[in-house]
C-alpha positions as CSV (number, residue, x, y, z in Angstrom):
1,X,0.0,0.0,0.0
2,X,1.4,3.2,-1.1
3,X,1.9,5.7,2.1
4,X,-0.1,8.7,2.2
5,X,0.8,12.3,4.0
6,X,-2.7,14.3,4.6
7,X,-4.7,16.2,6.9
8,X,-8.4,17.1,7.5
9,X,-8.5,20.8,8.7
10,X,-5.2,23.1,9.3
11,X,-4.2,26.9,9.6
12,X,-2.3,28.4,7.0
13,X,0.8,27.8,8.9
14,X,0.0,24.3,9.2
15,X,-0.7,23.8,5.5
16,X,2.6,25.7,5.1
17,X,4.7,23.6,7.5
18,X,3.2,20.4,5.9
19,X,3.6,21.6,2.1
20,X,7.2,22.0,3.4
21,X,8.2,18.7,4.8
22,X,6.7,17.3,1.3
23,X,9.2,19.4,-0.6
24,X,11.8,17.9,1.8
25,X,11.0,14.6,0.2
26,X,11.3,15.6,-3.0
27,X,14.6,17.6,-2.7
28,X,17.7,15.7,-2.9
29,X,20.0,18.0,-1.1
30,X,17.0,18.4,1.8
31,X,16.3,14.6,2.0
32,X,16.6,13.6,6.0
33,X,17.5,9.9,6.3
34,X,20.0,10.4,9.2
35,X,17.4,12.7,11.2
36,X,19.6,15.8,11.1
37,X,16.9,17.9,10.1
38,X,16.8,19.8,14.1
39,X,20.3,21.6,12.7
40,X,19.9,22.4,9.2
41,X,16.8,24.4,9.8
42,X,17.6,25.9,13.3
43,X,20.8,26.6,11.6
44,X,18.6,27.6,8.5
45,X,16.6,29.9,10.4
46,X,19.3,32.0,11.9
47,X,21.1,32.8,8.7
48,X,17.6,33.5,6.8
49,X,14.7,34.3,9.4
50,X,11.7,33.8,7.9
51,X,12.1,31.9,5.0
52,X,11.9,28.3,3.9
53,X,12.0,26.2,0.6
54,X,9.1,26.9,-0.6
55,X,9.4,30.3,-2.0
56,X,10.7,31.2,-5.5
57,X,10.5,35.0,-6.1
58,X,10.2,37.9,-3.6
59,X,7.5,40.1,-5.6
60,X,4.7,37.3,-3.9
61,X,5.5,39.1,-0.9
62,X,3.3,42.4,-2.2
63,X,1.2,40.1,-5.1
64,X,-0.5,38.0,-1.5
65,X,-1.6,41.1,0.1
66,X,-2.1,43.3,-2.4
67,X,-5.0,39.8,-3.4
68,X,-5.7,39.5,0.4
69,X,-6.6,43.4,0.3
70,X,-8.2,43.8,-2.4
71,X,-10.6,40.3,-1.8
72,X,-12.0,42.0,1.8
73,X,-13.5,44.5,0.8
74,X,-15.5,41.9,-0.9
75,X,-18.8,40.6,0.1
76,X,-17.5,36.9,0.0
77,X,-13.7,37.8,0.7
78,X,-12.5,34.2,0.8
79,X,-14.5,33.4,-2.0
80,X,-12.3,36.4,-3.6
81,X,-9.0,35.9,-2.0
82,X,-8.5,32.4,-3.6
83,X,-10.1,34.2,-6.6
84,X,-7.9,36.2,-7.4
85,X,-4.6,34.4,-5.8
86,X,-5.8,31.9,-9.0
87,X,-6.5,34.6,-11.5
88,X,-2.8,35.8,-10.6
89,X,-1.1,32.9,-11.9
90,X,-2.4,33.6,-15.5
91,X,-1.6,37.1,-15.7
92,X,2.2,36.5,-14.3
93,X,2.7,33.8,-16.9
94,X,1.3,36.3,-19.7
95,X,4.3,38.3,-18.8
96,X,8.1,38.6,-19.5
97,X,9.0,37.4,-15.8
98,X,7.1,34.6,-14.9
99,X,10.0,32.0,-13.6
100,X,9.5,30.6,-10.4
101,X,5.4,31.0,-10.4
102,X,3.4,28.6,-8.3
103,X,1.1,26.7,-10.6
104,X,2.9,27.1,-14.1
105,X,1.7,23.8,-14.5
106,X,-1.3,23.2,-12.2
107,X,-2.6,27.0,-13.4
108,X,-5.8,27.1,-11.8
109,X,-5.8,24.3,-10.1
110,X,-3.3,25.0,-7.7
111,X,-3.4,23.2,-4.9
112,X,-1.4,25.5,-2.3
113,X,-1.7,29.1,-2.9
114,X,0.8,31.4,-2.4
115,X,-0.9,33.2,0.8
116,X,0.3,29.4,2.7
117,X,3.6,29.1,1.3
118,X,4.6,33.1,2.1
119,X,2.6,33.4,5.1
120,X,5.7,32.8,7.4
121,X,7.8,35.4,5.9
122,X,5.2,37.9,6.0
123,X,4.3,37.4,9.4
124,X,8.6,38.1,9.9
125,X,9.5,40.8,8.4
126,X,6.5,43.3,9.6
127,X,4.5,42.9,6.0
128,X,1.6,41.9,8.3
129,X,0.7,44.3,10.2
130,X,0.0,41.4,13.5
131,X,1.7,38.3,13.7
132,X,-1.0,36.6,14.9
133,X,-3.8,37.3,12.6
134,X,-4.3,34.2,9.7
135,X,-5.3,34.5,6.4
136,X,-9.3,34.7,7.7
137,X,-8.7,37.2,9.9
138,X,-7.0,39.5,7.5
139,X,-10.2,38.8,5.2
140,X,-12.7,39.7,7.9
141,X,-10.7,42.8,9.4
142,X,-12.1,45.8,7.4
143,X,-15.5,44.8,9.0
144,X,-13.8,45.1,12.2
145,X,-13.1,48.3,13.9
146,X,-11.8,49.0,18.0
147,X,-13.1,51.9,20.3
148,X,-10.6,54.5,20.7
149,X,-11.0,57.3,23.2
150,X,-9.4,60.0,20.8
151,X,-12.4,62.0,19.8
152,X,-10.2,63.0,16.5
153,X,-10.7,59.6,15.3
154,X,-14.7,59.6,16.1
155,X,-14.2,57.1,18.8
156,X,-13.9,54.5,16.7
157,X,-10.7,53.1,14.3
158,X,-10.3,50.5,11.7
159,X,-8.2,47.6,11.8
160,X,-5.0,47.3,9.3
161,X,-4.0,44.2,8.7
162,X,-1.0,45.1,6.9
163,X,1.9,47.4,7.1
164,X,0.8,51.2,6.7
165,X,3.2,52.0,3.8
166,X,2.6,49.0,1.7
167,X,3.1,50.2,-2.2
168,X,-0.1,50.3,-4.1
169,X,-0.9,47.4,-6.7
170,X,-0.3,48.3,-10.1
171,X,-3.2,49.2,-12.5
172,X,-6.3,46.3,-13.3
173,X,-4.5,43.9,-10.4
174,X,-4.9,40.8,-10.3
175,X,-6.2,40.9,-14.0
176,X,-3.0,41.7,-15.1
177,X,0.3,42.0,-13.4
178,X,2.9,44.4,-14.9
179,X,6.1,43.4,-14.8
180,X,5.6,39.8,-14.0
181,X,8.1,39.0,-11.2
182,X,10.0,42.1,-11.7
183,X,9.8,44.6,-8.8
184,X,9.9,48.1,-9.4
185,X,12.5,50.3,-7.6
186,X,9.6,51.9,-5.2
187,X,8.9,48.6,-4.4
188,X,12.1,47.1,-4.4
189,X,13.0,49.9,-1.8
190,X,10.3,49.3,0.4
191,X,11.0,45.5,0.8
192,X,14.3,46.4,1.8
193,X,13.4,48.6,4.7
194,X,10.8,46.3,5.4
195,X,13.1,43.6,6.0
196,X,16.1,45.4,7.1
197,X,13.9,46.5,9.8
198,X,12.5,43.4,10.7
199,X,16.2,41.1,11.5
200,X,19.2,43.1,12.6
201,X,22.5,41.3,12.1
202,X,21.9,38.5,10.5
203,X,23.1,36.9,7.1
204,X,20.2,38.2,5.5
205,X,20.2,41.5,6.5
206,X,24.0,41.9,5.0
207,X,22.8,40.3,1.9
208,X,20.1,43.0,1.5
209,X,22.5,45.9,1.5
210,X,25.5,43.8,0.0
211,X,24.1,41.7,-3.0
212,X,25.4,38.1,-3.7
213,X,26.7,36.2,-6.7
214,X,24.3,35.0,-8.9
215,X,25.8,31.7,-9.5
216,X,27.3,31.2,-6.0
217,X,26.9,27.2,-5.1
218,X,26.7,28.0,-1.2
219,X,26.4,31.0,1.3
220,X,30.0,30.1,1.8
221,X,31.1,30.1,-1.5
222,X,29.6,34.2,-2.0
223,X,31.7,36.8,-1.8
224,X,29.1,39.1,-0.3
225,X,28.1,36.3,2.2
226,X,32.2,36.3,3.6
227,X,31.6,40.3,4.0
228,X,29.5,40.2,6.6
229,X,30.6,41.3,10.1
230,X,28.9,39.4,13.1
231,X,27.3,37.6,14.6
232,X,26.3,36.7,10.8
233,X,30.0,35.4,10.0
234,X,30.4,33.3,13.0
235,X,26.9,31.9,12.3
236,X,28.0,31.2,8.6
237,X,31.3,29.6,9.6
238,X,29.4,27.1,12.1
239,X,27.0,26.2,9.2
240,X,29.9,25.3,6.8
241,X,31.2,23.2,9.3
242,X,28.6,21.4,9.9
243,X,27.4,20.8,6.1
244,X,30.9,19.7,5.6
245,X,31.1,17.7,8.7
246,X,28.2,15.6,7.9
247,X,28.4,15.8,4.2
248,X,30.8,12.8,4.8
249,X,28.1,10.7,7.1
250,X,25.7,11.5,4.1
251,X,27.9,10.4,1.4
252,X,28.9,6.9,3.2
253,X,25.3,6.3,4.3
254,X,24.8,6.3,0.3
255,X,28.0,3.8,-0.5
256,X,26.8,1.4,1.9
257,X,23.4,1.6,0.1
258,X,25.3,1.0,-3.5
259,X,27.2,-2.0,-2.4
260,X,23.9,-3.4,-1.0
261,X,22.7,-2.7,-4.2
262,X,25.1,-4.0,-6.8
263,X,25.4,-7.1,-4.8
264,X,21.5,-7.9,-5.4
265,X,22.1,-7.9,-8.8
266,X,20.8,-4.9,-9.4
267,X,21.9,-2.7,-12.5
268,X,19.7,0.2,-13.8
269,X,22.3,2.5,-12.0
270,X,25.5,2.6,-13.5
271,X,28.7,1.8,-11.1
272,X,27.1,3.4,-7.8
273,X,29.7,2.0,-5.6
274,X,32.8,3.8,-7.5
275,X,30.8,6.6,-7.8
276,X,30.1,7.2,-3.6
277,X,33.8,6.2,-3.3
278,X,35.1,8.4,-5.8
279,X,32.4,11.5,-4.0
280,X,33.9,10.2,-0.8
281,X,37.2,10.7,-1.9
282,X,36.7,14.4,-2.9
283,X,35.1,15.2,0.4
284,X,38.1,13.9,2.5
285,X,40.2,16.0,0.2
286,X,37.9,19.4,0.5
287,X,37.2,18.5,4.1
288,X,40.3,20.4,5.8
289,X,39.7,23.7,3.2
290,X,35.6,23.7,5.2
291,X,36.3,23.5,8.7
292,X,39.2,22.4,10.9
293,X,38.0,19.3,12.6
294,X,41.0,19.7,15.8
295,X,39.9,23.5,16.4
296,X,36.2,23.1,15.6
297,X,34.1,24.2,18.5
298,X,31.0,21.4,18.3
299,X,29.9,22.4,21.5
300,X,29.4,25.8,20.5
301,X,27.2,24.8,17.7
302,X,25.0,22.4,19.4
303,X,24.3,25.8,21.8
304,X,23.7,27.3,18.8
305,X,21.5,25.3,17.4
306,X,19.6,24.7,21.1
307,X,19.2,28.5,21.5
308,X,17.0,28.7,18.0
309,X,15.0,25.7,18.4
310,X,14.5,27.2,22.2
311,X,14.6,23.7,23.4
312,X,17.5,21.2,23.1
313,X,18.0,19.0,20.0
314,X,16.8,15.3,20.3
315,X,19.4,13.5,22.0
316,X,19.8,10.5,19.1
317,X,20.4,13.4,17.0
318,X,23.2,15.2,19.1
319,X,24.6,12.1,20.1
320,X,25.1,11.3,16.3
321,X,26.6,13.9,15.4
322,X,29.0,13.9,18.2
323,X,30.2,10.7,17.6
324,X,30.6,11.1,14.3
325,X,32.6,14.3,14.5
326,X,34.7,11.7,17.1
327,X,35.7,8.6,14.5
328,X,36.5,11.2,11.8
329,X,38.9,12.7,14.0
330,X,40.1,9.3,15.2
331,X,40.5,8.0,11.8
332,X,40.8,10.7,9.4
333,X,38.1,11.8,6.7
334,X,40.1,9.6,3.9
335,X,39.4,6.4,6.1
336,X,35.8,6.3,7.2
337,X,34.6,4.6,3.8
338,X,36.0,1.5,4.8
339,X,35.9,1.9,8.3
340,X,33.9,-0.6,10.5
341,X,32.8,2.2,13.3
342,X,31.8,4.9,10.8
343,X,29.9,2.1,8.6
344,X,28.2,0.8,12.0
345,X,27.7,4.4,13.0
346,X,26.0,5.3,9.9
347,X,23.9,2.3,9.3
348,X,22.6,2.2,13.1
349,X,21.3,6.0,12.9
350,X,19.6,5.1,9.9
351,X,17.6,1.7,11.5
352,X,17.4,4.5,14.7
353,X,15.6,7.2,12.2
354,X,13.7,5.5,9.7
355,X,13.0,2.7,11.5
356,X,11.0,-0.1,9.2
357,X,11.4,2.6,6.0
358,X,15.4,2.2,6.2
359,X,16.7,1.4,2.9
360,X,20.4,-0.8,4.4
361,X,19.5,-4.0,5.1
362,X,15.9,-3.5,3.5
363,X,16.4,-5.6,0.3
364,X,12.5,-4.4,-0.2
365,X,13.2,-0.8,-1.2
366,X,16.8,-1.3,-2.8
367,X,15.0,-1.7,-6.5
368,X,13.5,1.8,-5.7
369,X,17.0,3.6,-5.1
370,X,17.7,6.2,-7.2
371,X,20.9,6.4,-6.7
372,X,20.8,9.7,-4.5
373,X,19.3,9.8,-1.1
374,X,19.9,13.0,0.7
375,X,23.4,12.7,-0.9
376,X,23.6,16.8,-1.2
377,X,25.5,18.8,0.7
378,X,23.6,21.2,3.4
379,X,23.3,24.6,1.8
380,X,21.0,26.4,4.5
381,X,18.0,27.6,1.8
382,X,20.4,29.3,-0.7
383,X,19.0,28.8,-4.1
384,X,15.3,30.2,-2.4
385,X,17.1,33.0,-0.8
386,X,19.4,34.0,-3.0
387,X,16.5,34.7,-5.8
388,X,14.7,36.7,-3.3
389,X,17.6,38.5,-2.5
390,X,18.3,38.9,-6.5
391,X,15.0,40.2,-7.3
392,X,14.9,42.9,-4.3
393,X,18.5,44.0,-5.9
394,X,17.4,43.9,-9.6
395,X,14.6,46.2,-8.6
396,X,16.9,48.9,-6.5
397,X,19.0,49.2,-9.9
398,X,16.0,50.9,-11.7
């Protein structure tokens, strides 16, 4: 029987947080199969509050309200709002800018509207006016109104539901949308204030002012990412580590499921096991240019890592990742291929974590290996934010 994620009634964070771990499955550098998922999104989280891997351009951060807004003052305004969120994705692909739109393919029938996937980083950076108000409560507000004791304001006062200064929609919105994903410089501007306002100090903030490489393979690897003063640097530098710390773990866990592989006979993968040892091989080489495993301060990032989460990591998970981090500095990175304790390290978090769904030692669910599971190295978000960050930048250079 095939397994089936689904739910019968959920906020719009909810539906967000779920639509989220699907991606997860999908993506082969976000895959979890070692249940390290507690530090790549704490870690995640304090580089690039408020963001996730679900979003694709940063104009949807005025296209959902400017629909939210312009569906309440309508007699039916959730009726409206999905409306017009659907009526959006045909005008953006009419224009010259459309990559990255939710439901190129699904067009109307979209199943997750862009309202769930952005209400997070809305909610962060100050867009919405309250934190606390979801998507119905935005929809009902202009027939809301509080008692004030002011007599200039009548005694009474309406309800905003987002910021005050949010730039106007351009003309015949949603029925059109000018410029597809490409912000104007007004509004360009204002989404940088917004968010510079909303997260001092962190990765994200530098990038805002300082913009990065377009083609830049990890935070790490961008020059305007190494500019930034702290505590955004040390916070980058413990990330690196880690990806490159249990890059390693990732890569073995994915050798020991080739040679289980090509000894069942198995063939539509071509030559998996040279190609995890040959991966392997490159990381152990790399390794020592990442992070220095004698001077690197573990401790300081499972505090790191406890602080965001508010609440200490699960302690299969930290104990994991402490004993790897011990055989690879027994052993050396170039060893633990063939070594017994990493292997047996590797293979028992796995059973730990996944439980009856492990793949070593599953002969069941070998034939279904596709030759990558959760193989990539940890990049913290980059590709989602980096295209946000892009577009805000493109739009401040008109």
């Amino acid at each position: 029987m095939a397994s089936l994620i689904a739910w019968l009634d959920a906020s719009v964070e909810e539906q967000r947080r779920m639509r989220e771990i699907i991606r997860l499955f999908a993506d082969r550098e976000s895959r979890d199969e070692l249940g390290i998922s507690q530090f790549r999104d704490a870690l995640s989280d304090i580089l690039f509050p408020g963001t996730s891997v679900l979003l694709t351009r940063a104009r949807y951060l005025l296209f959902v309200p400017w629909c939210l807004q312009k569906a309440a003052e309508k007699p039916d305004p959730i009726k409206e709002a999905d409306r017009y969120e659907r009526a959006l994705i045909g005008a953006i692909r009419e224009s010259d800018d459309y990559a990255g739109l939710l439901g190129l393919r699904a067009g109307v029938n979209l199943r997750t509207l862009p309202s769930v996937v952005y209400w997070t980083t809305l909610r962060h950076y100050g867009i919405l006016a309250d934190p606390d108000l979801s998507r119905e409560d935005v929809l009902r507000l202009p027939g809301l109104a509080k008692s004030l004791d002011d007599p200039d304001h009548g005694g009474v006062a309406r309800l905003h539901a987002w910021s005050a200064s949010l730039p106007p929609p351009p003309p015949d919105f949603p029925w059109t949308a000018q410029g597809g994903f490409t912000l104007t410089r007004e509004e360009a501007e204002w989404l940088r204030d917004r968010m510079l306002s909303g997260e001092p100090q962190t990765l994200m903030t530098h990038l805002l002012t300082d913009a990065p490489s377009p083609d830049s393979p990890a935070p790490w690897a961008d020059a305007a990412a190494l500019r930034a003063g702290e505590p955004a640097q040390s916070s980058l530098m413990q990330a690196r580590a880690f990806s490159a710390a249990v890059h390693g773990a990732q890569l073995l866990y994915n050798l020991l499921i080739a040679e289980e592989y090509e000894r069942a006979g198995l063939d539509r993968l071509s030559d998996p096991v040279d190609d995890y040892r040959a991966r392997l091989a490159r990381w152990a080489t790399g390794l020592p240019a990442l992070v220095d495993l004698d001077t690197w301060d573990l401790d300081a990032l499972l505090r790191l890592v406890d602080r965001q989460r508010g609440a200490p990591a699960h302690p299969a998970a930290r104990r994991f990742i402490q004993e790897w981090v011990t055989v690879m500095c027994a052993i050396g990175p170039g060893a633990v291929a063939d070594h017994r304790d990493a292997r047996t390290l590797v293979a028992r978090r796995e059973r730990q974590h996944k439980g009856a769904q492990r793949r070593i030692g599953n002969p069941a669910r070998l034939a279904s290996w596709s030759g990558e599971s959760g193989a990539g190295a940890l990049t913290y978000r980059w590709s989602n934010v980096r295209r946000i960050l892009l577009d805000i930048h493109d739009g401040l250079a008109r």
